[in-house]
C-alpha positions in Angstrom: 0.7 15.6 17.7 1.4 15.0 14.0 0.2 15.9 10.8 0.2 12.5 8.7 0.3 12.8 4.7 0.6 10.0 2.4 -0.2 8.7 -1.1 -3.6 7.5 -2.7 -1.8 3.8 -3.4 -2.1 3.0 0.3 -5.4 1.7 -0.4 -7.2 4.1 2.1 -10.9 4.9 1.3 -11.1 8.8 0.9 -13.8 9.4 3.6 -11.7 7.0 6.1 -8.7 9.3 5.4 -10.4 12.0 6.2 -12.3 10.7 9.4 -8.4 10.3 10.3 -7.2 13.3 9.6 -5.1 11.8 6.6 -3.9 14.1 3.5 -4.4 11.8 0.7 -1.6 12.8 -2.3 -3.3 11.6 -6.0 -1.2 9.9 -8.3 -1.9 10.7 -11.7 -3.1 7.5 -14.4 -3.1 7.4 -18.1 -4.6 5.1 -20.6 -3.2 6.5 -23.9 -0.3 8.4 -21.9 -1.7 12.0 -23.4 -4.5 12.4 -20.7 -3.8 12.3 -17.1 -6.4 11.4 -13.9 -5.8 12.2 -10.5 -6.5 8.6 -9.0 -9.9 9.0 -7.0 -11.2 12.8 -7.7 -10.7 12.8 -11.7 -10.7 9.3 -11.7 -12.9 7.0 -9.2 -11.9 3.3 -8.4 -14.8 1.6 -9.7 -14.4 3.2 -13.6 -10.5 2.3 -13.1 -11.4 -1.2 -12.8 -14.2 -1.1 -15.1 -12.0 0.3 -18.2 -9.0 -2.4 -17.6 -11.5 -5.1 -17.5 -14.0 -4.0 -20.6 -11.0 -2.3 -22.8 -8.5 -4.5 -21.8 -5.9 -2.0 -21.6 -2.8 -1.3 -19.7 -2.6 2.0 -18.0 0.0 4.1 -16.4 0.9 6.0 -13.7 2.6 9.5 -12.5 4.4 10.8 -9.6 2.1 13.1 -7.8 4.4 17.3 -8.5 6.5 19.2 -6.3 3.5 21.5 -5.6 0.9 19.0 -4.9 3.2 17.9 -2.0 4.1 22.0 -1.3 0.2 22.4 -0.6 -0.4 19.6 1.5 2.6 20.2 3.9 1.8 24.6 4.2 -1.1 24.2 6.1 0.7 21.8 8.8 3.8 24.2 9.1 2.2 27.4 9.0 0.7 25.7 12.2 4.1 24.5 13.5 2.7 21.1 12.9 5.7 18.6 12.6 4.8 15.7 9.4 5.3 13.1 8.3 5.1 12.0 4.9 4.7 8.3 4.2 4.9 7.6 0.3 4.6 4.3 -1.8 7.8 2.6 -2.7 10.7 3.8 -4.7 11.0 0.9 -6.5 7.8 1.9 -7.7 7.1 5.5 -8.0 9.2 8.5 -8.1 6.5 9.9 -5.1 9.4 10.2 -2.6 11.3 12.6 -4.9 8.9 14.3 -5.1 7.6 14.3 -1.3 11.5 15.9 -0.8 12.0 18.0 -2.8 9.1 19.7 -1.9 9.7 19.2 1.9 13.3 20.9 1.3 11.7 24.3 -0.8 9.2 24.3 2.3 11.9 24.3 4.8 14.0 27.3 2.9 11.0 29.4 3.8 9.9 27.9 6.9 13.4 27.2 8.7 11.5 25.5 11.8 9.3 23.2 10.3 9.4 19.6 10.5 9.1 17.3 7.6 10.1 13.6 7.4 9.9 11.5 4.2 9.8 8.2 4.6 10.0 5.7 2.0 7.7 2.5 2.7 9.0 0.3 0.6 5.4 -1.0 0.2 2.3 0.1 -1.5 -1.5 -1.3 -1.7 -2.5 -2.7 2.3 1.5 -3.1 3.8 1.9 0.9 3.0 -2.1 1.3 4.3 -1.1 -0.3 7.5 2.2 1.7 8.1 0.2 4.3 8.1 -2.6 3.1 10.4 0.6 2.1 12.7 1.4 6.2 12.2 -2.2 6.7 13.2 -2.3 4.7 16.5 0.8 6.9 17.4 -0.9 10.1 16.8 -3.5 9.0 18.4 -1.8 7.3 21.6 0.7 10.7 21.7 3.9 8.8 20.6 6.5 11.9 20.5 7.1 12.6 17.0 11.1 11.6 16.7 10.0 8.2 18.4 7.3 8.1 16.3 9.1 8.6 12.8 12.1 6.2 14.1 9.5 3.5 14.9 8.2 4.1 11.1 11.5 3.9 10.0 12.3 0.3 11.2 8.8 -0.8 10.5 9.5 0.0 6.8 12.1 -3.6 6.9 9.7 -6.3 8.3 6.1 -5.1 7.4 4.7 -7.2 3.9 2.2 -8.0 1.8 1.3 -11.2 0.1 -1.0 -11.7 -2.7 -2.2 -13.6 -5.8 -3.4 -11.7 -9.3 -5.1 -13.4 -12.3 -2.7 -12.5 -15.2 1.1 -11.5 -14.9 0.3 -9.3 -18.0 0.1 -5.8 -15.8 3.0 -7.0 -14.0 5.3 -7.8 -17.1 4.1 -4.4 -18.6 5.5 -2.7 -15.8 8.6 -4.5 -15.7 8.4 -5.4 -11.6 9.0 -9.2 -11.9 11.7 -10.5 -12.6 12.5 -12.2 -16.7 13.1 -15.7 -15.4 9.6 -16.0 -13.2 7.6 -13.9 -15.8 8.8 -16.4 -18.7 8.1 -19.8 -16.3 4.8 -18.8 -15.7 3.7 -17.5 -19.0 5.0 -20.8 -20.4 3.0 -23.1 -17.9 -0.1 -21.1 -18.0 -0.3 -21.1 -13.8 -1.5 -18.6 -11.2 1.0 -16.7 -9.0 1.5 -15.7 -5.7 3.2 -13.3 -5.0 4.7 -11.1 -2.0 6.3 -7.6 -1.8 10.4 -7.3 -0.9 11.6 -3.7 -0.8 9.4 -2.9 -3.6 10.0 -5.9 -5.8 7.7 -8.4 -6.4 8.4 -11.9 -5.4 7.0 -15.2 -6.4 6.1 -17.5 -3.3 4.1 -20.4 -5.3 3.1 -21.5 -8.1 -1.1 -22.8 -9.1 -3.0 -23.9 -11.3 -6.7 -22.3 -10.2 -7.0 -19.5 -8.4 -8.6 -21.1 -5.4 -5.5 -22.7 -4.7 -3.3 -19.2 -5.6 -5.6 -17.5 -2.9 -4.7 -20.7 -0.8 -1.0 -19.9 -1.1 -1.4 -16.5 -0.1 -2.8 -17.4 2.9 -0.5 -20.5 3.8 2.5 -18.4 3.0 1.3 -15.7 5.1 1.3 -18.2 7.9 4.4 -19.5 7.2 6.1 -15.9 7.8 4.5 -16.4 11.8 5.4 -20.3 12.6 8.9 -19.5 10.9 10.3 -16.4 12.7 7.9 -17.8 15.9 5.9 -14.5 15.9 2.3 -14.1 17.7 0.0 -13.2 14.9 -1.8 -10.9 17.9 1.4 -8.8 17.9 0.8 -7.6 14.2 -2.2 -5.7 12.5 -3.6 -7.5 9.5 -6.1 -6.7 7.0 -7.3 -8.3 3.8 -8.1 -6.3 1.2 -9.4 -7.4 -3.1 -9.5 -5.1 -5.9 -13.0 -6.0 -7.2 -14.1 -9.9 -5.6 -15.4 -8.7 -2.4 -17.1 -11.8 -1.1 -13.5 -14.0 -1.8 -12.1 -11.2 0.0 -14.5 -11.9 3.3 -13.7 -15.4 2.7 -10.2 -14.9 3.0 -10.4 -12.8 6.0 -12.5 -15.3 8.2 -10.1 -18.3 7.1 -6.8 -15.4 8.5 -9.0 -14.9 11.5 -10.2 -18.2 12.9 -7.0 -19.8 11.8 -4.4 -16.8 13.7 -6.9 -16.3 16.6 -7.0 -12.9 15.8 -8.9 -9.9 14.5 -8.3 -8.3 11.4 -7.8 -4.5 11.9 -11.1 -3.9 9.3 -13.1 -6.2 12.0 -11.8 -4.2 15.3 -12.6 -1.1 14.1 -13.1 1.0 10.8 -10.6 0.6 8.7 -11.3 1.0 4.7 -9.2 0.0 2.6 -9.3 -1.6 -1.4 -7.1 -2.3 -3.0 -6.3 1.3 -5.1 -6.2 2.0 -9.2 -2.1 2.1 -8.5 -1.8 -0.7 -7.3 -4.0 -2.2 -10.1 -1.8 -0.7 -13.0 0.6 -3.0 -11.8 -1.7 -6.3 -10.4 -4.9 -6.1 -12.7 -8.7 -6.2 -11.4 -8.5 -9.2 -9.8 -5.9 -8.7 -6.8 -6.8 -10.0 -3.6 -4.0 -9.8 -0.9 -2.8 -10.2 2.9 -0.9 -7.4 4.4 1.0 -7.1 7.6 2.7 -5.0 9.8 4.1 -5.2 13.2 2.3 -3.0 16.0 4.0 -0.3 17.3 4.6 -1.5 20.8 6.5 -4.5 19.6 9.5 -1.8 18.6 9.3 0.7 21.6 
C-alpha cells in the first residue's frame, strides 16, 4: 500500500478524493494578483466560474509552498507509508518544485521514507486519470516500485483533447503557440485542442462549437484507429467546466461509438473540469481524456 497525493487541477471532486483516500494539494488563484485563494476551500468551483464569466476577468494561478506539500507527506512517513506524489505539468506550474523540494527536507529528517514525484505532464482529466490508474494499483496491491515505474511510462502516452470558446485565457497565459493564437484570432474560429507534454496543441479548426466539440471527439478516435489500439484497453472520461448536459452528450456519442464505458459510468468517478484548468481554458471547456490501463504496461 501507498499513500497517493496530488494537486487540485486533476479535476477530482473533493469528497471523491477523499472517499479514495486522495490528499488534494490547493493551488492558489488571483484576480488582481494581491489576494490569493486556495482553489476549492477559500475558493469553490462554481464562484470561479461565475466571476470569469460575469467580470470578465483573467485570473492567475500559484504553485501550492514547500510546507503545504511538507504536511501532506508527514502523516504518510511518520507511518512508514511510501508516496507518491503525482502533480500537474511543468510546463504549467512550478507544483513539482515544489512537491521536491519538500520531499528532499522530509527525507533529511526521515532517512527511510519514500517519496516519488512525478511529473504528469497533464493537468484537468489526463492528470485525474493517471491518478485513478495510481488508485486501481493501490487498490489491486501493485508493489510500490512497479507501481511508480508504471506511472512513470504512463506519463508519455496518456492525453487529453478538448475544445474552449475563446483562446483569450490561453493567449493570456502564453501556452499556445504565436503562429496558431494569431490564425485563429484573425478568422474568428473555434479550436480544438489537445495536450503534448504540457503544451497545448491545435488539432482542428471550426466555425461553431458543435462542430469544435465534434473534432474533439473525431480526433480522439483518430488516436485509436491510427496506433490500432482497443478503446477497452484505456480508461476514458469526459469531463466540461460549466455545460453539463453537452458534456453527457459527449460521453454517450464516446461510448456507443468505442463500445466502451466511460470510467464516470462504471463506477464513481467525479471529476470537472477544475478553476486551474480554467485560468488557462475559460468557463466553457469540455474535453476527452485518456489514459492507458495499467495492465496494458505490466
Amino acid at each position: 500500500m501507498f499513500k497517493i497525493i496530488t494537486d487540485t487541477a486533476c479535476d477530482f471532486l473533493m469528497d471523491y478524493a477523499a472517499s479514495v483516500d486522495v490528499t488534494l494539494i490547493p493551488l492558489y488563484i488571483t484576480f488582481d494578483g494581491e489576494t490569493y485563494y486556495k482553489d476549492r476551500t477559500e475558493l469553490s468551483t462554481d464562484e470561479f466560474y461565475r466571476r470569469i464569466t460575469e467580470e470578465k476577468i483573467y485570473p492567475r494561478t500559484s504553485l501550492p509552498s514547500v510546507q503545504d506539500y511538507i504536511d501532506a507527506y508527514l502523516p504518510a512517513v511518520k507511518e512508514n507509508i511510501p508516496i507518491v506524489t503525482i502533480c500537474l505539468s511543468t510546463a504549467l506550474s512550478g507544483a513539482v518544485n515544489s512537491a521536491r523540494m519538500a520531499a528532499q527536507q522530509v527525507m533529511e529528517d526521515y532517512p527511510d521514507a519514500k517519496i516519488t514525484v512525478i511529473n504528469s505532464q497533464f493537468i484537468s482529466a489526463a492528470e485525474g486519470l493517471l491518478v485513478y490508474e495510481a488508485i486501481r494499483m493501490n487498490r489491486d496491491n501493485i508493489p510500490y516500485e512497479k507501481a511508480v515505474s508504471i506511472l512513470q511510462k504512463m506519463t508519455d502516452i496518456g492525453t487529453v483533447y478538448f475544445t474552449i470558446g475563446s483562446l483569450d485565457y490561453i493567449k493570456k497565459g502564453g501556452r499556445l503557440g504565436k503562429l496558431a493564437s494569431m490564425v485563429t484570432g484573425i478568422l474568428n474560429i473555434r479550436p480544438s485542442l489537445f495536450l503534448k507534454n504540457g503544451e497545448v496543441n491545435v488539432s482542428g479548426l471550426c466555425r461553431t462549437r458543435k462542430k469544435s466539440v465534434a473534432n474533439v471527439f473525431e480526433s480522439c478516435k483518430k488516436y485509436f484507429i491510427s496506433r490500432n489500439i482497443d478503446p477497452n484497453t484505456y480508461d476514458i472520461s469526459v469531463a466540461s467546466a460549466t455545460t453539463p448536459d453537452e458534456c453527457d452528450e459527449l460521453r454517450r456519442q464516446v461510448e456507443e461509438d468505442f463500445k466502451i464505458k466511460c470510467v464516470e459510468s462504471r463506477e464513481r468517478f467525479d471529476l470537472r473540469v477544475s478553476s486551474i484548468t480554467g485560468v488557462h481554458t475559460g468557463p466553457t471547456t469540455i474535453g476527452i481524456g485518456i489514459m492507458p490501463k495499467y495492465e496494458t504496461l505490466m
